[in-house]
C-alpha positions in Angstrom: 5.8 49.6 -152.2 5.3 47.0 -154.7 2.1 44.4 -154.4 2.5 40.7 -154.6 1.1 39.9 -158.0 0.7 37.1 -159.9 3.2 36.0 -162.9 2.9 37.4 -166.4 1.4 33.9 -167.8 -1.6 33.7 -165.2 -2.4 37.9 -165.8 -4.0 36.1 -169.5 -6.8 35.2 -167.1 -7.0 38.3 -164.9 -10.4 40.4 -166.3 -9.3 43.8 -167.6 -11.2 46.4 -166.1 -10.7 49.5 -167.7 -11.3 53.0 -165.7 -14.0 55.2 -166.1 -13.1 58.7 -167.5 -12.0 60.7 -164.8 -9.5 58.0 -163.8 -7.9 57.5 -167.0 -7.4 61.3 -167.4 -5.9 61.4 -163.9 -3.9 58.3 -164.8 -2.8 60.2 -168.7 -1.2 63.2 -166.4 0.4 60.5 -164.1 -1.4 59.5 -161.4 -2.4 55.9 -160.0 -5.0 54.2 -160.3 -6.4 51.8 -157.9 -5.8 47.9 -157.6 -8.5 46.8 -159.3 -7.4 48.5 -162.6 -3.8 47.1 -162.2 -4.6 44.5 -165.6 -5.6 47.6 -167.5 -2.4 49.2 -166.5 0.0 46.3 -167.6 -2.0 46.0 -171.0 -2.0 49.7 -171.5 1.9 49.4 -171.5 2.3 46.3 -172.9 -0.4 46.2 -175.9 0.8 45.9 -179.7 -0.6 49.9 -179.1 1.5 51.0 -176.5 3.2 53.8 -178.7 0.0 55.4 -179.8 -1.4 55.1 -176.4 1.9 56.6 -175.2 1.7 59.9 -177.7 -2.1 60.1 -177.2 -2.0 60.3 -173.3 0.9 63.1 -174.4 -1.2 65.0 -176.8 -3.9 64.9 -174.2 -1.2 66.8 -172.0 0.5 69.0 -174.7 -3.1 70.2 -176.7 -4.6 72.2 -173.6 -1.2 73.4 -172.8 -0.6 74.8 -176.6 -4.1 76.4 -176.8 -4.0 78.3 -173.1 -0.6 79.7 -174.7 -1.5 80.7 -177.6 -5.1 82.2 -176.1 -3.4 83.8 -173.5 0.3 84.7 -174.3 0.5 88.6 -175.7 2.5 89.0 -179.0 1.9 88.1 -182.8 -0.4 84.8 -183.8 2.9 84.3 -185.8 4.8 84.7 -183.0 2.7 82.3 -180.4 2.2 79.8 -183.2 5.9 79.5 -183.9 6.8 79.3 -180.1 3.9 77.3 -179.0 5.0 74.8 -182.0 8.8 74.9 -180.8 7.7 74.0 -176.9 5.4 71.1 -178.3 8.0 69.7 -180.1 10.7 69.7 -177.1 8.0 68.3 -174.8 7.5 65.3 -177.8 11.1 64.7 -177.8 11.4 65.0 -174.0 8.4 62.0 -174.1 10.1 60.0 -176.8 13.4 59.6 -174.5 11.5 58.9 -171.2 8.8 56.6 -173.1 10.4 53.2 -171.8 11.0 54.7 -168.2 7.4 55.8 -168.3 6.3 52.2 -169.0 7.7 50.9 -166.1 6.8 53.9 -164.1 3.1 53.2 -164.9 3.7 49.7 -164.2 5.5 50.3 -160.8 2.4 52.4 -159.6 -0.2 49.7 -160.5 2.4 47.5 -158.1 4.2 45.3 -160.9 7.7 45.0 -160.0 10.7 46.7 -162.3 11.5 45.1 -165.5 8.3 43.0 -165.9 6.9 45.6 -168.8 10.0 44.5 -171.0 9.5 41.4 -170.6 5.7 40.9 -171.2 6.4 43.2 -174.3 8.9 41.0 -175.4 7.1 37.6 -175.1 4.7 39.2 -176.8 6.9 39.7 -179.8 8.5 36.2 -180.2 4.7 34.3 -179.4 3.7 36.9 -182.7 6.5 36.1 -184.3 6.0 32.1 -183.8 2.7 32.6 -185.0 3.6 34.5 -188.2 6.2 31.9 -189.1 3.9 28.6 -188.3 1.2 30.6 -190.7 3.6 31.1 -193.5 5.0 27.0 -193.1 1.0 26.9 -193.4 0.2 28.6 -196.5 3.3 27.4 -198.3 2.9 23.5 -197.6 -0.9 24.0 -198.8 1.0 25.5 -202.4 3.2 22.7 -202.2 -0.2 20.5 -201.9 -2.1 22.6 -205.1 1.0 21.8 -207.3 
């Protein structure tokens, strides 16, 4: 069920209202969040961030999981740690390969259609881009003016 939302150029305006804490850990293991968070959702997955916010909602996952195992699991602390490390680093890799398909996941459940996240990310890119290049015509016609 997707929700009729407005463009990518009019969600500038939208407010972002981020949720409160229980919310954003429900959303970090997956879950939805209501309507009214929707913006949040589409900047969480779309901000010059997005990576970091990406591994930190999987170490969020991955660092309760590790220290249950290695509080609970019999055997050596060598043993646990060695495992535990192993697992941890299958589950990053695991997250690394789904992290695009886990953008527009999130987005779907906020209701933004498929293939919007992509897009936002990369208009992002080339308006950054524009920006960088006008600044550095900027700073090298004011040289050009000095000499």
């Amino acid at each position: 069920m997707t929700i009729d939302v407005p463009d990518a150029q009019d969600l500038a305006t939208q407010p972002i209202e981020r949720p409160g804490p229980a919310r954003l850990l429900w959303y970090s293991f997956g879950g939805s969040l209501p309507q009214r968070h929707s913006s949040w959702v589409l900047h969480d997955v779309t901000c010059s961030t997005w990576l970091l916010r990406h591994y930190a909602r999987t170490f969020l996952i991955l660092v309760p999981l590790f220290a249950l195992y290695m509080a609970f699991v019999p055997g050596s602390p060598g043993l646990r740690l060695y495992t535990g490390l192993t697992f941890g680093a299958g589950l990053l890799v695991i997250s690394t390969l789904l992290i695009l398909i886990d953008g527009d996941r999130r987005a779907g459940q906020a209701g933004f259609r498929f293939g919007l996240v992509p897009e936002v990310r990369s208009a992002r890119s080339v308006e950054s881009q524009r920006l960088a290049n006008y600044q550095r015509r900027e700073r090298s016609a004011a040289r050009r003016a000095r000499r």
